[in-house]
N, C-alpha and C positions, 0 to 999 in steps of 0.2 A: 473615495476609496477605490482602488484601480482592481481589479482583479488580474488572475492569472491563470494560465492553461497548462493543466498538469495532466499527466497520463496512467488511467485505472488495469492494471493488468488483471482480465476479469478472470477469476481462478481464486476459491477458496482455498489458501493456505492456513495451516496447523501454527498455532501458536508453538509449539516449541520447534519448530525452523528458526525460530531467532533466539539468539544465545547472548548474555550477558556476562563478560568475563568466564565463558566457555560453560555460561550455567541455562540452560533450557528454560524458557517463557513458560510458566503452567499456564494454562487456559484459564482464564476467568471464574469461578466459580456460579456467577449467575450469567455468564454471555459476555460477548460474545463469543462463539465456538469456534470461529474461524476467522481471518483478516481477508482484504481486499488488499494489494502495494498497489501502492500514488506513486510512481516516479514524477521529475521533474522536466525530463528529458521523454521524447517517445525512444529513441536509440537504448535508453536505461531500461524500459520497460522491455525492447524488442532482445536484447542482453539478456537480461532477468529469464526472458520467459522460453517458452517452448511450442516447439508446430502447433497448430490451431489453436493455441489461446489468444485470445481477443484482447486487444490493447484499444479502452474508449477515451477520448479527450475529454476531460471534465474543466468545469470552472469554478477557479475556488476564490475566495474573495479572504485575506489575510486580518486575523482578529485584530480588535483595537487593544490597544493598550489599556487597562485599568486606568 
């Protein structure tokens, strides 16, 4: 299984930043309280984010199929 290099934009974001057909994420009721974004790209991450937030290379190894 090959893995691959994705990029952690390190910055606690609010579930309802992300909108589904313009309707706000509730937060989880048991957790988690906040996301970490995985881009695919570090350019997506450095885009996405803002002055001194930390963009770390992570490796992620893609599930198997059932």
């Amino acid at each position: 299984m090959s893995t691959q290099v994705r990029y952690a934009l390190m910055i606690a974001c609010p579930w309802d930043i992300l909108t589904i057909n313009g309707v706000a994420m509730p937060t989880p009721a048991t957790g988690p309280q906040r996301f970490i974004p995985v881009f695919d790209t570090q350019e997506q991450a450095v885009e996405w984010g803002s002055d001194g937030d930390t963009i770390v290379p992570i490796t992620t190894t893609p599930n198997k199929a059932p």
